[in-house]
KOLMARFI-421612 format. One line per 8 residues: their letters; for each residue x, y, z of C-alpha. Coordinates in Angstrom, 1 decimal. Layout:
BEGIN
A) X,Y,Z | ... .
//
This chain:
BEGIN
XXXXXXXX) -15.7,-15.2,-4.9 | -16.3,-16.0,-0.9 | -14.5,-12.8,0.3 | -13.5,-12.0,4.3 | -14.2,-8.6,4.6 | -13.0,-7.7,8.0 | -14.2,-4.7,10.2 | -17.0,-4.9,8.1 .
XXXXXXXX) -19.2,-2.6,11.0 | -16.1,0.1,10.3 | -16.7,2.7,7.6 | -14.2,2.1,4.6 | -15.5,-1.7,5.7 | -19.0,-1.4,5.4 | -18.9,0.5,1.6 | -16.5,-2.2,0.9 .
XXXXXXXX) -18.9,-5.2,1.7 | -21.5,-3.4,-0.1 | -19.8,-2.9,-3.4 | -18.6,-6.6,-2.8 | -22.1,-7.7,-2.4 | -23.3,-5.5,-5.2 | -21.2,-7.6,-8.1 | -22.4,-10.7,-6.5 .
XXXXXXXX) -19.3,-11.7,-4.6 | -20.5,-13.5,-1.1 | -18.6,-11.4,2.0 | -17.9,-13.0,5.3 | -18.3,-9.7,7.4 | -16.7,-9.9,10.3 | -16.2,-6.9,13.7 | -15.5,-7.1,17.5 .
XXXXXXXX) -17.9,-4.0,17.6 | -15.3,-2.8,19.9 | -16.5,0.9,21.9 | -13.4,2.7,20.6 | -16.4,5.4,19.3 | -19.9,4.7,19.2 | -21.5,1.5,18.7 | -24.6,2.5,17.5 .
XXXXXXXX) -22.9,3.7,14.3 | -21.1,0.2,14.0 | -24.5,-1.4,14.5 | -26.2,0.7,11.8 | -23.6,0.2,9.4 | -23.7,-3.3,10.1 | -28.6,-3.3,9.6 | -27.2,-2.3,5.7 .
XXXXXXXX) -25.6,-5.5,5.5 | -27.3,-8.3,7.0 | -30.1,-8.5,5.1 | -28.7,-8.6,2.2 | -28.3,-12.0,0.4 | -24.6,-13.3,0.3 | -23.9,-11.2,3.3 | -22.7,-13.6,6.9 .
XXXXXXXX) -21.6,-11.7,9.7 | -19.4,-12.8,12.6 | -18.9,-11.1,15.8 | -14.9,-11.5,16.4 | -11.8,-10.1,17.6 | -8.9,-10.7,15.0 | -6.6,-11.2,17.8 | -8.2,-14.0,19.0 .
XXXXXXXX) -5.9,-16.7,17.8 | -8.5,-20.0,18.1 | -11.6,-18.0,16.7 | -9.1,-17.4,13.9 | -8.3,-20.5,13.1 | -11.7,-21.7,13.1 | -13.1,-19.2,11.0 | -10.6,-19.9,8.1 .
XXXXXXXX) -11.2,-23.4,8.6 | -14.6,-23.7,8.2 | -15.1,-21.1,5.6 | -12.5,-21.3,2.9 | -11.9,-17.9,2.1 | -11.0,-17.0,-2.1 | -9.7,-13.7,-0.5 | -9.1,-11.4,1.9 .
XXXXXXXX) -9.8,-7.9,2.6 | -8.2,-6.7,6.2 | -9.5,-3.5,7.2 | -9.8,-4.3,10.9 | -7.7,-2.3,13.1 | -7.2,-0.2,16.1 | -7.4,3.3,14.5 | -6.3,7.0,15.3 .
XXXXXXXX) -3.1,7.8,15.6 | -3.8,10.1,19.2 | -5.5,7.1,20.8 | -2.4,5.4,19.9 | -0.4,8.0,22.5 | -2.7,6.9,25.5 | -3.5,3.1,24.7 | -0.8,1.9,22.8 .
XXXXXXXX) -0.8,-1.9,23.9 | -5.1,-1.8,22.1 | -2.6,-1.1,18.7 | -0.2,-4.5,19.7 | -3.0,-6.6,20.2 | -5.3,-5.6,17.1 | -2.8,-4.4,14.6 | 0.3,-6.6,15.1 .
XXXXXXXX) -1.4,-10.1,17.2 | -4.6,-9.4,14.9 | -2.7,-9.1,11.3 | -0.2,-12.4,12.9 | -4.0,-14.7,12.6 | -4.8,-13.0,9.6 | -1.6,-13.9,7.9 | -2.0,-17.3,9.4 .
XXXXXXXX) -5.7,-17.9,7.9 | -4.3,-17.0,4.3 | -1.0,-19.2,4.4 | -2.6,-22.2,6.1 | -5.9,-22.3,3.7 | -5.5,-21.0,0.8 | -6.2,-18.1,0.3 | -5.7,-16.6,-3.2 .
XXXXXXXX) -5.1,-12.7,-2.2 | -5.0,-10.8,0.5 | -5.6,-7.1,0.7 | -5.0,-5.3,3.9 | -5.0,-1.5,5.0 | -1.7,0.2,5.4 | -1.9,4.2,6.0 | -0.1,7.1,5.4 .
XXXXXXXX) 0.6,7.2,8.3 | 4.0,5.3,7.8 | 5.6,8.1,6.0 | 6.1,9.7,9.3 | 8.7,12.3,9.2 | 9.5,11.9,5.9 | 9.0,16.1,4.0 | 9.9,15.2,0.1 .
XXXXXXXX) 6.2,15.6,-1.1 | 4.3,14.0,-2.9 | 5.4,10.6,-0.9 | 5.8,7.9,-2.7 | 6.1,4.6,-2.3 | 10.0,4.3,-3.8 | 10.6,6.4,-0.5 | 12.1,5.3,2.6 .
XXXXXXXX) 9.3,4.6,5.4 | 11.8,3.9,8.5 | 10.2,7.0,10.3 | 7.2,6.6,11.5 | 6.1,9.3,14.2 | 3.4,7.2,16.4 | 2.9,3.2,17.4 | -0.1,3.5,15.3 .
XXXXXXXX) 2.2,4.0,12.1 | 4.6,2.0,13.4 | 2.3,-0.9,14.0 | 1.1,0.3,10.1 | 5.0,-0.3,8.7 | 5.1,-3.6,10.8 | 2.4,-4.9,8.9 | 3.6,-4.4,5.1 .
XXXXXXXX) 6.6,-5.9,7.0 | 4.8,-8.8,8.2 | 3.3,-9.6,4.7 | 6.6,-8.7,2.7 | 8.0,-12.2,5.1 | 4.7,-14.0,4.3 | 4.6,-12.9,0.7 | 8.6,-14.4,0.3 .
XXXXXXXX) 8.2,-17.4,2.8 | 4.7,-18.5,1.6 | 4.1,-17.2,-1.9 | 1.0,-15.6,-0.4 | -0.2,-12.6,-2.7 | -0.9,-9.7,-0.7 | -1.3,-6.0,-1.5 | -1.2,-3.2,1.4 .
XXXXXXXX) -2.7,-0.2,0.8 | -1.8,3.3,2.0 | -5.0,5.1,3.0 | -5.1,9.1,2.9 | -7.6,10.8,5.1 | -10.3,9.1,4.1 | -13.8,10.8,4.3 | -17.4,10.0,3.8 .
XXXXXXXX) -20.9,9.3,4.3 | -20.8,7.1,7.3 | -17.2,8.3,8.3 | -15.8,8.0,11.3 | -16.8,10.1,14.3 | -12.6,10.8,15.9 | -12.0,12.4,12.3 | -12.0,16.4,11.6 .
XXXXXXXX) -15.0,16.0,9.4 | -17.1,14.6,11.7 | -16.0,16.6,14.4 | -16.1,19.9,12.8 | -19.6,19.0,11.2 | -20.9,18.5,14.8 | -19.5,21.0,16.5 | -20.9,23.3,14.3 .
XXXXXXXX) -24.0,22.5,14.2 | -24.2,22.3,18.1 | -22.9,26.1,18.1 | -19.5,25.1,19.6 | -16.2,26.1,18.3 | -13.8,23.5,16.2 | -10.6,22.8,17.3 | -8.1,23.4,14.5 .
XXXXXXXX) -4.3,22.3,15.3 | -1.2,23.2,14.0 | -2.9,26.6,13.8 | -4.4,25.6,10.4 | -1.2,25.4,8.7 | -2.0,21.3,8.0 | -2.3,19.7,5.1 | -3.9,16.6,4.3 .
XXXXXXXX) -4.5,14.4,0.9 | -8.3,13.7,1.6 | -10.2,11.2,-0.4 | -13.3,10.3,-0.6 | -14.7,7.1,0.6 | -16.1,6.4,-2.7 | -12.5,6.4,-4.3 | -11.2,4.3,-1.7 .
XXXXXXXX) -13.3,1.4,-2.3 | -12.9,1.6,-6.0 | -9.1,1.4,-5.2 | -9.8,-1.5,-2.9 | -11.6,-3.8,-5.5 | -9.6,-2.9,-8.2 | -6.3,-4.3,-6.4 | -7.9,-7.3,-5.0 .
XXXXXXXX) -8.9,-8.3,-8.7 | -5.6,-8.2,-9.5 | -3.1,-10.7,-7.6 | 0.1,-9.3,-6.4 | 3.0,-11.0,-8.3 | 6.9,-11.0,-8.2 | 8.8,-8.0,-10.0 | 10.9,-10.3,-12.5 .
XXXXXXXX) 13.2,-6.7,-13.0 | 13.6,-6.4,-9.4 | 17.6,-5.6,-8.0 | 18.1,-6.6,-4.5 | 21.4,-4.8,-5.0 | 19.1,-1.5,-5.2 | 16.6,-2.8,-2.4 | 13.4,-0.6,-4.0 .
XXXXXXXX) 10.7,-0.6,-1.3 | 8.0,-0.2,-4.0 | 9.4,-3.5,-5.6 | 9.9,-7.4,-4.9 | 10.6,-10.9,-6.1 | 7.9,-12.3,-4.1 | 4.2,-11.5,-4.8 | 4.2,-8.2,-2.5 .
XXXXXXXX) 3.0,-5.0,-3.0 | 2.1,-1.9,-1.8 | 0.3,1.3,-2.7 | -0.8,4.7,-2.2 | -4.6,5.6,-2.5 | -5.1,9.1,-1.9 | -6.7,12.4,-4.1 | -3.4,13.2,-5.1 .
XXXXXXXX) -3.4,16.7,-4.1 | -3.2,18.2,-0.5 | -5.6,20.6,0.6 | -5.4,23.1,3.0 | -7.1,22.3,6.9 | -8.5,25.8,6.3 | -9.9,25.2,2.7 | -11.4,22.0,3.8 .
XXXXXXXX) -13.4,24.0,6.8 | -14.3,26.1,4.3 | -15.6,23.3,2.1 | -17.9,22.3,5.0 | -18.8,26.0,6.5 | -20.0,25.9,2.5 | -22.1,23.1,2.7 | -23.7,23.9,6.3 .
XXXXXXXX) -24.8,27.7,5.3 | -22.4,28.8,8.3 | -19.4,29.9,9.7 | -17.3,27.9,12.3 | -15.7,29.8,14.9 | -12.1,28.4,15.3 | -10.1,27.6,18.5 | -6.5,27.5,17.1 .
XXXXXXXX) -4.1,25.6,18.8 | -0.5,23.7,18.5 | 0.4,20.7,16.6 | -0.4,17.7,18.5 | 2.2,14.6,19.3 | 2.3,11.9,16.4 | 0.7,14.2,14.1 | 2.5,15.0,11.0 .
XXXXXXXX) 2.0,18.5,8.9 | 1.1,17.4,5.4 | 0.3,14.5,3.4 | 0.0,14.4,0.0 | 0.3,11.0,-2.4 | 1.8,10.0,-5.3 | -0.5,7.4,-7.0 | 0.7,6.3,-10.0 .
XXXXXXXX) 2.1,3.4,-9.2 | -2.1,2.5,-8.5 | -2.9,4.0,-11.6 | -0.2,1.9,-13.6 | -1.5,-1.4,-12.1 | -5.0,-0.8,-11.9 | -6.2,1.9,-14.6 | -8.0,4.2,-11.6 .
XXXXXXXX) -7.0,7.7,-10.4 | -9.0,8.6,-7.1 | -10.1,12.0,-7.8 | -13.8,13.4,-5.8 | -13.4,16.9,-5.3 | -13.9,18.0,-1.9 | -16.5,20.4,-2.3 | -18.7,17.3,-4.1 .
XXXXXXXX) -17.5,15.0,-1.2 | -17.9,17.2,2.0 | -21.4,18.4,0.6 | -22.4,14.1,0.1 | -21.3,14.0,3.7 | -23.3,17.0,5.5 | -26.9,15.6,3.4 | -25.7,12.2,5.7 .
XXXXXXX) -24.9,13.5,8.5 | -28.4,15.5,8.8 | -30.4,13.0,7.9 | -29.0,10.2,9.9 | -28.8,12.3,13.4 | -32.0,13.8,12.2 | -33.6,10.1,11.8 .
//
């Protein structure tokens, strides 16, 4: 298949392109290599791809409506994976019109590409983020997601709104995907991992919020991208037993869906510093301090409504994925 991969410098983007690439699928990549973090990472990621046969990169912003339209034109996508996004939900509290223009004007051309040319699938990244308030754990994707506790969730919800319209209007198949935590070789450096990894190494203290009474559903990278591949293989398609009398927001008559990836089980923020003070050979020393704004206490997902349609079950441990992580992270800053 001819695949857009897009924020293909990003890090779920990059592994994706690379297993993509791997099966012999040829990947449009494309990035704005936008400063948000560093741009050296984004161009490193990026040296693992463009040499590689099949691999075509384009340097664009998804919320540039022409570019767009010209990219879809001239390449006649099979399908669609939409990873590009402004990211973070604290960013989100200081800069919210970057999230309108990437995540809502962005996902508007993506949507566009797909209905106008054909465009067999598309896969794009939800979060989950969009659960918000919501405390009946583990969330699930029956639940109700009218919550959200940040414009980078809500820009999150928008978007499985957005393709629900396209997905009934259009027929287009597309699948949104619920990301937990995600965490890797190659991660991204605003996330605890990364942060807590270099701080300790530099002999600073890590900032741990909420007083370390957080939970999070982290998965590893790995899983992810296994998740990703497996749902774009498969097409969404209309629920023939679907009641609108019972309006299930896991469930459709139009070729919609969505779904959790996550670990399936939460882990403590203290446990995971643990996992990494393991894998270092030291100790961190802790600044505690309040829950922050648009940060929510615990995640944790339900997946088997992934594992029903796809056969997979995410499942790395942490200690195996924080350890993968730390060899990277030394090497790479080391290199």
């Amino acid at each position: 298949m001819k695949v857009l991969v897009t924020g293909a410098a990003g890090f779920i983007g990059m592994h994706t392109s690379e297993r993509l690439l791997d099966r012999g699928d040829e990947v449009v990549g494309l990035d704005n290599l936008n400063d948000y973090y560093d741009v050296r990472l984004k161009e490193d990621r990026l040296a693992r791809l463009t040499p590689r046969a099949g691999f075509k990169f384009v340097r664009l912003d998804v919320a540039d409506r022409a570019g767009m339209e010209a990219l879809f034109a001239a390449e006649q996508f099979d399908r669609v994976v939409h990873l590009a996004a402004q990211a973070g939900v604290r960013y989100s509290l200081v800069n919210p019109h970057a999230y309108v223009e990437s995540n809502l004007v962005g996902f508007m051309n993506i949507l566009e590409g797909c209905r106008h040319n054909g465009v067999a699938h598309l896969v794009y990244a939800s979060s989950s983020s969009v659960y918000g308030g919501n405390t009946t754990m583990p969330f699930s994707e029956h639940h109700s997601v009218d919550h959200p506790v940040s414009i980078y969730a809500a820009t999150k919800k928008a978007n499985e709104l957005m393709a629900h319209t396209y997905s009934h209007l259009y027929r287009l198949p597309t699948t949104g995907l619920r990301f937990f935590t995600v965490y890797g070789p190659w991660g991204r450096p605003d996330m605890a991992l990364f942060l807590f990894t270099k701080a300790m190494l530099e002999g600073r203290p890590i900032d741990v919020f909420n007083h370390g009474r957080m939970q999070r559903d982290f998965t590893y990278v790995d899983d992810i991208v296994e998740g990703v591949i497996r749902v774009l293989d498969r097409a969404a398609e209309a629920d023939p037993a679907y009641d609108p009398a019972g309006a299930d927001p896991a469930r459709s008559n139009a070729p919609y869906r969505v779904f959790n990836i996550g670990n399936q089980g939460p882990v403590e923020l203290m446990a995971f510093i643990e996992a990494i003070e393991k894998a270092l050979g030291q100790k961190a020393e802790k600044n505690l301090l309040p829950i922050q704004p648009g940060d929510v206490p615990a995640t944790y997902a339900d997946v088997s409504e992934l594992a029903e349609w796809t056969g997979f079950h995410p499942g790395t441990a942490i200690d195996a994925g924080v350890a993968r992580f730390v060899a990277w992270y030394r090497q790479y800053y080391s290199a």
